[in-house]
C-alpha positions in Angstrom: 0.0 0.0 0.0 1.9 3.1 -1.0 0.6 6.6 -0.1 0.2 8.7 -3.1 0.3 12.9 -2.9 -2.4 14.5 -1.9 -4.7 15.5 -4.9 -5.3 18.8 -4.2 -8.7 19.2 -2.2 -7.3 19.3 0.9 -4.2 20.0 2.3 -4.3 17.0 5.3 -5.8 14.9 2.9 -4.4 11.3 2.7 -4.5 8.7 -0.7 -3.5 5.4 -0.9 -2.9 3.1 -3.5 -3.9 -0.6 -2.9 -1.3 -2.6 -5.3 -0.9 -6.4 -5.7 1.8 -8.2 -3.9 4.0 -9.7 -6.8 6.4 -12.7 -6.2 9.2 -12.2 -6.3 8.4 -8.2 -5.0 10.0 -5.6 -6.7 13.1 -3.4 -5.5 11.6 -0.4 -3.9 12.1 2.4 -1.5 10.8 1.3 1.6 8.1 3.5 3.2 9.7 5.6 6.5 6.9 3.9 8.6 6.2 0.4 8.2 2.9 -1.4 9.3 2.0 -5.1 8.8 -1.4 -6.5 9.4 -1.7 -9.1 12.0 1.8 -10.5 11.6 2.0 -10.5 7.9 5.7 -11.1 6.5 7.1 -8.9 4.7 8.8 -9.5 1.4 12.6 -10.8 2.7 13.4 -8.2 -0.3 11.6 -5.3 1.3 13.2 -6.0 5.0 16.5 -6.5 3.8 16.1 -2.4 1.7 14.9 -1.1 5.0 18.2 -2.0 6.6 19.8 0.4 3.7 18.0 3.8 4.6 20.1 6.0 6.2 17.0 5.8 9.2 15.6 2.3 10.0 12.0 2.8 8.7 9.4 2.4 12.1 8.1 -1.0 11.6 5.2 -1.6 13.3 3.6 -4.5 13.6 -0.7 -3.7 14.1 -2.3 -6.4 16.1 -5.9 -7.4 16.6 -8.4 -5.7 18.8 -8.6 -7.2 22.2 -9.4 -5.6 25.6 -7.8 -8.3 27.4 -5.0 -7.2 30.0 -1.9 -8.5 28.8 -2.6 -6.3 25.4 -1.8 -3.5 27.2 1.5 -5.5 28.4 1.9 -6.1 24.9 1.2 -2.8 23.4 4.7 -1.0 21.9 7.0 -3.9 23.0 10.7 -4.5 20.9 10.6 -7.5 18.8 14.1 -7.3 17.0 15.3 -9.2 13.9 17.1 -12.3 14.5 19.6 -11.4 11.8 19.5 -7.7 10.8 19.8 -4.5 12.4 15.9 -3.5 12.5 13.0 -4.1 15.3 9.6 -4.7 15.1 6.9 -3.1 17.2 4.0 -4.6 18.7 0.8 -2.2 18.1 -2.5 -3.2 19.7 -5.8 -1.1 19.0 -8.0 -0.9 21.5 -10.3 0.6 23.7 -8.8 0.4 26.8 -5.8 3.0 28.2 -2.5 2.0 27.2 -3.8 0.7 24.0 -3.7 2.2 20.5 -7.4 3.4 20.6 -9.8 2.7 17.4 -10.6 4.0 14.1 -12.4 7.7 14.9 -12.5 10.0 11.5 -12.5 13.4 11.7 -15.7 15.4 11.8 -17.5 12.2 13.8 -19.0 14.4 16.3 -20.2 17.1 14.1 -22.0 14.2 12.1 -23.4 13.1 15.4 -25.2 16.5 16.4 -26.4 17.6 12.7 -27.8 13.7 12.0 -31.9 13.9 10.8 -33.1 10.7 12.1 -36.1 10.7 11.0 -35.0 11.6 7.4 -32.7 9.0 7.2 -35.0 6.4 8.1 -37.9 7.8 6.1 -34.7 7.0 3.1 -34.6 3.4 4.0 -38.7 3.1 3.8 -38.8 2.4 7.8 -42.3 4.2 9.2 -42.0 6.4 12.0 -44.0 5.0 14.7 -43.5 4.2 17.9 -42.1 0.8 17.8 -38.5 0.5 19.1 -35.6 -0.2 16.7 -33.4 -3.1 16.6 -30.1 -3.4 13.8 -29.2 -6.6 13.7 -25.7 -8.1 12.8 -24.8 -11.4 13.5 -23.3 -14.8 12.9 -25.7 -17.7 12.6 -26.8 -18.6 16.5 -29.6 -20.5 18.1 -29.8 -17.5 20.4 -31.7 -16.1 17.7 -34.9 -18.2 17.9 -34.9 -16.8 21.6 -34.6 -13.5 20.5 -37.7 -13.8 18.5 -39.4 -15.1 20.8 -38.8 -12.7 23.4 -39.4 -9.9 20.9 -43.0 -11.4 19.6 -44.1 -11.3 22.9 -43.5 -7.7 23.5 -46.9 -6.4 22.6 -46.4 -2.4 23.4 -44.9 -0.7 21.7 -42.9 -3.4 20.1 -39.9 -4.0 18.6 -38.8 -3.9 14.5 -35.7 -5.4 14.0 -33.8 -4.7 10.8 -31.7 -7.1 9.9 -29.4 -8.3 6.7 -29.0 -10.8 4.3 -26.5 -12.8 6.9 -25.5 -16.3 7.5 -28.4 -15.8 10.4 -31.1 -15.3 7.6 -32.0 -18.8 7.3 -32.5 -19.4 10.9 -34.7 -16.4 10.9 -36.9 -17.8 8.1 -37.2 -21.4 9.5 -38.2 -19.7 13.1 -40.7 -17.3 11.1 -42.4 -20.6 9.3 -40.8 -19.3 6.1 -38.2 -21.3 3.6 -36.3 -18.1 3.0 -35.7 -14.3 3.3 -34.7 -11.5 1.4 -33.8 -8.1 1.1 -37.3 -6.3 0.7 -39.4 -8.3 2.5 -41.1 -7.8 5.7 -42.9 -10.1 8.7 -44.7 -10.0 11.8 -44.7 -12.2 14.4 -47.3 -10.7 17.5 -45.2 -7.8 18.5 -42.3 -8.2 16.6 -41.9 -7.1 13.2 -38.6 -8.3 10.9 -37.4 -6.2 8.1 -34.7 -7.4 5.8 -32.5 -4.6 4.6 -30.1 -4.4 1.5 -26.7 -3.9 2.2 -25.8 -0.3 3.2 -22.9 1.8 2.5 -20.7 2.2 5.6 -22.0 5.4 6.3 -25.1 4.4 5.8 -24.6 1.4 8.5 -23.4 3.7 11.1 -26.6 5.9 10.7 -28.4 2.8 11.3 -26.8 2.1 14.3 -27.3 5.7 15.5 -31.0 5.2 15.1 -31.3 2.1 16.4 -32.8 1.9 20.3 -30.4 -1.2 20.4 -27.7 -3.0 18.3 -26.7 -6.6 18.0 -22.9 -6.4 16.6 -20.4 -8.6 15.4 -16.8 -9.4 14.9 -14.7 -6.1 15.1 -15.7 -3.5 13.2 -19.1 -3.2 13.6 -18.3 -3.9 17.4 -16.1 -0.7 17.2 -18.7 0.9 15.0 -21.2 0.4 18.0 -19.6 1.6 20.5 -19.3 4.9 19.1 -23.1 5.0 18.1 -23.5 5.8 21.9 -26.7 2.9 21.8 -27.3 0.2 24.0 -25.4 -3.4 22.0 -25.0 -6.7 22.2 -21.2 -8.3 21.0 -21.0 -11.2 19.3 -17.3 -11.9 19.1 -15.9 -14.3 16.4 -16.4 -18.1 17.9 -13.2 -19.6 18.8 -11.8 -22.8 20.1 -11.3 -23.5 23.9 -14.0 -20.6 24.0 -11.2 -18.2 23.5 -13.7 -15.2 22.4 -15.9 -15.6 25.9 -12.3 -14.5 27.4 -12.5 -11.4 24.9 -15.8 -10.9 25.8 -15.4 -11.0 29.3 -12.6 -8.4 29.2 -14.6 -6.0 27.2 -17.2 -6.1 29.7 -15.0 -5.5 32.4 -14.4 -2.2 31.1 -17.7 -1.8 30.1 -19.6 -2.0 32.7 -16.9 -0.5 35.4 -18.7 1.9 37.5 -22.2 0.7 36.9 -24.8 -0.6 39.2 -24.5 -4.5 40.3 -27.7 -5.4 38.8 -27.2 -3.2 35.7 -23.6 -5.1 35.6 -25.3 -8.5 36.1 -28.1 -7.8 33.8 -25.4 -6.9 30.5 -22.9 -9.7 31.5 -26.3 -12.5 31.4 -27.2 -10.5 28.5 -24.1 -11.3 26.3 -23.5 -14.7 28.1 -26.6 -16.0 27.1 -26.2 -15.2 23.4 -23.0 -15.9 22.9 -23.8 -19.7 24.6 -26.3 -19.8 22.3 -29.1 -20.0 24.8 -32.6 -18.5 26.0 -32.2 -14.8 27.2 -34.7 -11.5 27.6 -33.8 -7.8 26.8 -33.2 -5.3 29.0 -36.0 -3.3 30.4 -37.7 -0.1 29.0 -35.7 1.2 32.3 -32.5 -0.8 31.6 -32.7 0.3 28.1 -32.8 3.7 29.2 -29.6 3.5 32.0 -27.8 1.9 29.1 -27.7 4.9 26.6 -26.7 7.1 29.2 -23.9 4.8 30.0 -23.5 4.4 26.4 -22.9 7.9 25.5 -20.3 8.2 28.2 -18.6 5.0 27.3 -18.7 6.6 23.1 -16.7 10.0 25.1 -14.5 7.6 26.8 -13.0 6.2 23.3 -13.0 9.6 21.6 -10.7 10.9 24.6 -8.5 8.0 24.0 -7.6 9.5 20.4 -8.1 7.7 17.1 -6.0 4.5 15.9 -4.3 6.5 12.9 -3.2 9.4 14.5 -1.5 6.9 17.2 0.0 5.2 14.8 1.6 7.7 12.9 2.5 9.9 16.4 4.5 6.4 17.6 7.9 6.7 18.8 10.0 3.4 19.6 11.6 3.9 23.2 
């Protein structure tokens, strides 16, 4: 990925270039700040140029996003070449102090306090009644047939959930008597009504989840994405063996919930335990609902003071 000069709109602007690897890789300059992706190699070809400038490029190794303790441990530690004169740094986003903090763009906030609600959703086709909002954004779960079930029996005022064409879709359909889904259609199920969405730009997903009364996230990004919608969520991390993501979700809600109430604490960690063991669970109250976008929106001023993941990586200084 080589950064190309800015084109003239702006003066801070930033353009990249996304180029295929080639084997064997061309002889290059090396960039003066290095960053592999989750451990990638670099090209022995690249490495050995970088030991040729007359400054050792900062190579920075970027990491995964974890909010487990021993990230922070982690987070800017010395790795040097066995064989040349150069050192690799360990780089952990995250949301936590000590970490590298999360993607943020510029302008966020503004974005936040000028967004129409109401016009956005009346874009997407979505009525404006009182019926509370649901995005939802998962990997397939048997959860999910409990979350219909809990959300058909809430009769007043209801909940719409608005959901994609997911691996989850087909569970949805079976639990809704139907032999499939798609984007377009809509169904009701007592109080619950199920929208299927097309797939929305990434802007256009982030205004969802600031219009949502409560979001059911997956993975990383729209995890992140989430968190900074300042609404009540639900994480579904990535299933691993030994039931490595319950560790990461346990960490997160550590942090999470610090400083809440012991039932409000108790109430998110059964919450996310119960989904995430794929068994039968209820949402939070109308109250509990309410407490959790107040701590929501504190939680979303929390990250922003942390900084933004780019600008930490490019302010990085090795020790």
């Amino acid at each position: 990925m080589d950064r190309i000069p800015p084109l003239g709109q702006s003066d801070d602007a930033q353009h990249f270039a996304i180029r295929l690897w080639p084997d064997p890789f061309p002889a290059i300059t090396p960039a003066h700040r290095v960053i592999a992706l989750f451990g990638a190699r670099l090209p022995d070809t690249y490495i050995e140029a970088m030991t040729h400038q007359p400054t050792p490029p900062v190579w920075i190794n970027l990491e995964y996003l974890t909010a487990e303790p021993w990230a922070t441990t982690c987070h800017g530690l010395a790795s040097p070449h066995p064989r040349l004169p150069l050192t690799e740094y360990f780089f952990f986003p995250g949301i936590t102090p000590g970490t590298g903090g999360v993607v943020i763009e510029p302008g966020l906030s503004q974005e936040w306090a000028h967004f129409d609600r109401a016009a956005f959703l009346a874009r997407l086709g979505i009525p404006q009644d009182e019926k509370r909002l649901m995005s939802l954004f998962s990997y397939d779960s048997a959860a999910l047939d409990s979350l219909i079930n809990t959300c058909s029996k809430d009769g007043t005022p209801g909940w719409r959930i608005l959901s994609f064409d997911t691996p989850a879709l087909p569970r949805l359909a079976r639990r809704l008597g139907r032999t499939h889904l798609a984007p377009g259609e809509t169904i009701q199920l007592g109080g619950l009504e199920l929208r299927i969405l097309p797939w929305l730009t990434q802007d256009d997903y982030d205004r969802l989840l600031w219009s949502s009364d409560f979001n059911i996230v997956r993975g990383e990004d729209s995890f992140v994405r989430a968190q900074l919608a300042g609404k009540p969520m639900l994480w579904q991390p990535y299933v691993q063996r030994e039931a490595a993501h319950l560790a990461k979700l346990d960490a997160f809600l550590e942090h999470y919930t610090n400083g809440l109430p012991e039932a409000l604490i108790q109430a998110i960690h059964t919450l996310h335990h119960a989904f995430n063991r794929e068994e039968a669970f209820t949402l939070p109250s109308v109250q509990q609902l309410r407490d959790l976008e107040t701590h929501a929106l504190l939680w979303r001023e929390q990250i922003i003071a942390r900084g933004d993941l780019a600008w930490h990586l490019l302010e990085f200084k090795p020790n």
